[in-house]
C-alpha positions in Angstrom: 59.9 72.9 249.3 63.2 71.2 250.6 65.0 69.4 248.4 66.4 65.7 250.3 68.9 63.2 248.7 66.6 60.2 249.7 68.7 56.9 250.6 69.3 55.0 247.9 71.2 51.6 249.4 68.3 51.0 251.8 66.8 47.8 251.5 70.9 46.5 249.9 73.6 48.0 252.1 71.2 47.9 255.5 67.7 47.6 255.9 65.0 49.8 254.8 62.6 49.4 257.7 63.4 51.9 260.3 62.8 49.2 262.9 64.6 46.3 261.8 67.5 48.6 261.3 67.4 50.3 264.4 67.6 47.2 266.1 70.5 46.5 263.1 72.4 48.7 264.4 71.7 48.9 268.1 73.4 45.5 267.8 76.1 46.4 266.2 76.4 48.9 268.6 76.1 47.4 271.8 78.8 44.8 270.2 81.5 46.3 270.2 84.2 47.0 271.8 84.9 50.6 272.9 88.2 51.2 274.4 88.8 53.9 276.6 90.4 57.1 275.3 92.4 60.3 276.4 91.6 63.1 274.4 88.7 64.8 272.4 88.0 62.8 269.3 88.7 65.0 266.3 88.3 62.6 263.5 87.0 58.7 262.4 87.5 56.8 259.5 84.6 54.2 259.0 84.2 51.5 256.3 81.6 51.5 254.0 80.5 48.4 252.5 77.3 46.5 253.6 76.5 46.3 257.2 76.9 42.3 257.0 80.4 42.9 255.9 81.9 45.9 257.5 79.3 46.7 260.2 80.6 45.5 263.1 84.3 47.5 262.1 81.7 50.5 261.3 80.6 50.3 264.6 84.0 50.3 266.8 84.2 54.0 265.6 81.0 54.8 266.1 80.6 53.5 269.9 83.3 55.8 271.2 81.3 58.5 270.3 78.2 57.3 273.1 77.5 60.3 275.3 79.0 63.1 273.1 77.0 65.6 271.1 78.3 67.4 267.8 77.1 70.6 266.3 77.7 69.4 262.7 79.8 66.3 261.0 81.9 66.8 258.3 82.0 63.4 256.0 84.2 62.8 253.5 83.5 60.2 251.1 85.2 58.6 247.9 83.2 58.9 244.5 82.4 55.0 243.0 79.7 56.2 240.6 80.8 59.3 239.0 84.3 60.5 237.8 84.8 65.0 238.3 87.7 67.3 239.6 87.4 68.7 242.9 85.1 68.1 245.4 81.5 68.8 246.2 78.6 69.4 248.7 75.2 68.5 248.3 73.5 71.2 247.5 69.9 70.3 248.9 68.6 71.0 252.4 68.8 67.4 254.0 69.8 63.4 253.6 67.4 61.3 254.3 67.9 57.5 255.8 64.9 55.2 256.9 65.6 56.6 260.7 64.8 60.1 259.4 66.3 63.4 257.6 69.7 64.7 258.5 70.1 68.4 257.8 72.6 69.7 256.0 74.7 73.0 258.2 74.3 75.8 255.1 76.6 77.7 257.2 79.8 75.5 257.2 78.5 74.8 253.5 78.5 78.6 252.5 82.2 78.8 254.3 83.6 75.9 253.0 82.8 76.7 249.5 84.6 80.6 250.4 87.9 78.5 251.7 88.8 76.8 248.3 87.8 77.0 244.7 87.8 73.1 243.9 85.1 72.8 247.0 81.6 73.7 245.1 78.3 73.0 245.1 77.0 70.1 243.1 74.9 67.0 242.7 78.4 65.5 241.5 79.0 62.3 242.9 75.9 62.5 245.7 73.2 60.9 243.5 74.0 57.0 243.3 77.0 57.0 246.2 76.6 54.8 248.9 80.1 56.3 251.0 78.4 58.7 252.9 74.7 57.2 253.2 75.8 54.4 254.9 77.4 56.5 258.2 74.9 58.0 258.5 72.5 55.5 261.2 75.0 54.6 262.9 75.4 58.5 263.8 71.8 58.8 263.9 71.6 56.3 266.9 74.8 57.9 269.0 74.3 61.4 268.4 70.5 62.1 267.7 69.9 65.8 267.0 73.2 67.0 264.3 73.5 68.3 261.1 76.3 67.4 258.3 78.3 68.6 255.8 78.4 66.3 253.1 81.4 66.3 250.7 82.5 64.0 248.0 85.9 63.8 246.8 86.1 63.3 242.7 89.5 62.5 241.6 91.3 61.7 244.8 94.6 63.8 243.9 97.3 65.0 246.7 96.5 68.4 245.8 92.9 68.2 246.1 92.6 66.0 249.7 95.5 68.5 251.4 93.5 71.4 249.8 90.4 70.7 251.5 91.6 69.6 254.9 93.4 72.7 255.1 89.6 74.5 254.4 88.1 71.9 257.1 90.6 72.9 259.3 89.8 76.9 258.9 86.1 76.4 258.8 86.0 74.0 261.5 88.3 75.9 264.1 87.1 76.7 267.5 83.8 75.3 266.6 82.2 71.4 267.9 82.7 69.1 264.9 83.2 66.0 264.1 85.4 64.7 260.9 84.4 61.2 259.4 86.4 60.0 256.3 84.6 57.0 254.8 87.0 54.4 253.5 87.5 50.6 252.3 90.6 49.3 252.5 92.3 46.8 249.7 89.5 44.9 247.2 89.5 41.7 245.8 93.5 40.2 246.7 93.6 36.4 247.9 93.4 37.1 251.9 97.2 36.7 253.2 97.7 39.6 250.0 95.1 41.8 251.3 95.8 41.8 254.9 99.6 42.6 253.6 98.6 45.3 251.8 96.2 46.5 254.6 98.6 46.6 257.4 100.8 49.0 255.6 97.5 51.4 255.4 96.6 50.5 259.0 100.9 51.4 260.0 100.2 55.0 258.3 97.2 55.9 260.6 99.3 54.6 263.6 101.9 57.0 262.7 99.6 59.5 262.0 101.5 60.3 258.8 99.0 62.0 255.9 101.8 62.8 253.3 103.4 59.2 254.1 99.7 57.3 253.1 98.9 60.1 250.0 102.4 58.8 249.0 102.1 55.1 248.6 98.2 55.7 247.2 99.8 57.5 244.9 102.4 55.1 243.6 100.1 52.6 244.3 102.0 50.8 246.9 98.9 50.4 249.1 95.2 50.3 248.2 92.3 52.0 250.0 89.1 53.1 247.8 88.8 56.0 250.1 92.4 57.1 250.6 91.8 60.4 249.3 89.1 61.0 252.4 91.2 59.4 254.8 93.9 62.0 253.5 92.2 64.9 254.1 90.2 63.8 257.7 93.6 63.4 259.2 95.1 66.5 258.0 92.0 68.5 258.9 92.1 66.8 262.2 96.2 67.5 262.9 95.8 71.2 262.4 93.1 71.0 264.2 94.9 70.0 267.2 95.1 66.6 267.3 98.1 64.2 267.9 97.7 60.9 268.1 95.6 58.4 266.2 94.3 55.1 267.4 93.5 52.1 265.1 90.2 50.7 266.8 89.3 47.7 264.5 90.7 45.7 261.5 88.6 42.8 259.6 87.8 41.5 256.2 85.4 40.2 254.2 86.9 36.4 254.2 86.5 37.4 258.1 82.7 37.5 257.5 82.1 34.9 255.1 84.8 32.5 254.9 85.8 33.1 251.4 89.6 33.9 251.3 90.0 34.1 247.6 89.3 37.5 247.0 88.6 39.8 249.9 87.7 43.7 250.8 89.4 44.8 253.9 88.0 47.7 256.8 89.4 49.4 259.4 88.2 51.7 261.3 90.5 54.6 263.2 90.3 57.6 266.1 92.2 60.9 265.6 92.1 62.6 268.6 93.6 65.2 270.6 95.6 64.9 273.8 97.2 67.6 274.8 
C-alpha cells in the first residue's frame, strides 16, 4: 500500500476543492508577468505563505516555467514545525494536494541519501510543514506529469545548506531537473524596516553570491525564514552551470492588506544558465 503525506494546509493556505483552486491558481497564473529569459532555468525560489498573501509573487516564478517539462523537482524547504540536524526526504511513495498525488523520484532519493550523511530519510519536519506543500499546485498546473524530491532542511547551518547543494549538484548533473528553494523573506518589521531588510536579501540573489547571503543570515544582518534553502538552491544551481540570477517579483504583506505595521516580505527569483 503506498504511503502519501496528504496536504495538510488545504482548505487554510489555498483552497481544498480541486476546482476552486484550479481556477486559484490559473489566475494567479495567467496574472503575472513573465519576462523573457536567456538561458535554461536551473533554479526558483518561491514564497510560501498563503496564496492571498504571497500568491501572486509565487506565481511570477512559476509562469516562466509554461511550456517546459522536468523529469523530477528538487524542493527545498525550511522546517517551522519541528527543530533536527541535517536534512531529510520523505520517505513515503507520493504528496498529495487536492489536484492529485505527486510521486516522489526513489531514484534521486536513494542517490541523494549515498552523496551526504546529514541527507536521510525521515518523517522529520514533513508532517505539519506547509514550505513545500504549498509549491506544489502551482507546479501541478505548469508542468503536469513530474515527480519530486522532497527535502527539508532542520537547522539551517552553513555547513549543512553548502553540504547538500554540493550533493544536488552531483545527483542532479546531466540529468532534467528543476531546483525550487521555498523561502519568506523578513517577518513582522513595521514596513519601511522590512523592505530595508528585504532589499539586502533581494541585492544577494542579484549578485548571485551564496556565501555573501549564508553570511549575513548568519550574523543576523538580514532575515529570511528560508535562507538556509535559498543557500543551498543557488549553490546547487552555480555548479550546476548556472550564471546569472534574475529577481522576478518583490511584495509584502502590507502590499496585500494595507496593514504596514508589521509585515512578511516575498520575493521570488530565476537562477539560470547562459552560457
Amino acid at each position: 500500500m503506498a504511503r502519501v503525506r496528504n496536504a495538510v494546509v488545504a482548505g487554510s493556505f489555498y483552497d481544498s476543492d480541486p476546482e476552486n483552486l484550479r481556477r486559484e491558481v490559473d489566475f494567479l497564473l495567467n496574472e503575472a508577468n513573465a519576462p523573457k529569459l536567456k538561458g535554461h532555468i536551473r533554479g526558483l525560489v518561491a514564497p510560501h505563505a498563503g496564496y492571498m498573501y504571497s500568491g501572486s509573487v509565487a506565481a511570477a516564478a512559476y509562469r516562466i516555467l509554461k511550456g517546459s517539462s522536468y523529469e523530477a523537482v528538487f524542493l527545498v524547504g525550511p522546517s517551522h514545525q519541528e527543530y533536527f540536524n541535517g536534512v531529510t526526504i520523505y520517505p513515503g511513495d507520493a504528496y498529495q494536494t487536492p489536484l492529485g498525488q505527486i510521486p516522489i523520484n526513489k531514484e534521486f532519493r536513494a542517490a541523494l541519501i549515498r552523496q551526504s550523511p546529514i541527507i536521510q530519510l525521515s518523517d522529520a519536519g514533513h508532517r505539519a510543514e506547509h514550505s513545500l506543500e504549498v509549491q506544489l499546485p502551482f507546479l501541478q498546473r505548469v508542468l503536469g506529469d513530474f515527480s519530486i524530491v522532497p527535502m527539508i532542511i532542520g537547522n539551517q547551518t552553513k555547513e549543512y545548506c553548502l553540504n547538500l547543494g554540493k550533493a544536488i549538484a552531483v545527483v542532479a548533473r546531466r540529468r532534467n531537473v528543476l531546483l525550487v528553494a521555498s523561502s519568506d523573506l523578513s517577518h513582522y518589521h513595521p514596513y519601511d524596516d522590512a523592505v530595508s531588510l528585504d532589499r539586502q536579501v533581494i541585492s544577494h540573489l542579484e549578485a548571485f553570491d551564496e556565501h555573501a547571503l549564508m553570511d549575513r543570515l548568519d550574523d543576523e544582518r538580514v532575515e529570511a525564514c528560508g535562507g538556509g534553502p535559498v543557500v543551498a538552491v543557488m549553490h546547487a544551481s552555480k555548479l550546476l552551470g548556472a550564471n546569472r540570477s534574475h529577481v522576478l517579483l518583490y511584495s509584502n504583506s502590507g502590499d496585500v492588506t494595507g496593514d504596514k505595521s508589521a509585515v512578511v516580505g516575498y520575493c521570488s527569483a530565476a537562477f539560470l544558465q547562459t552560457n
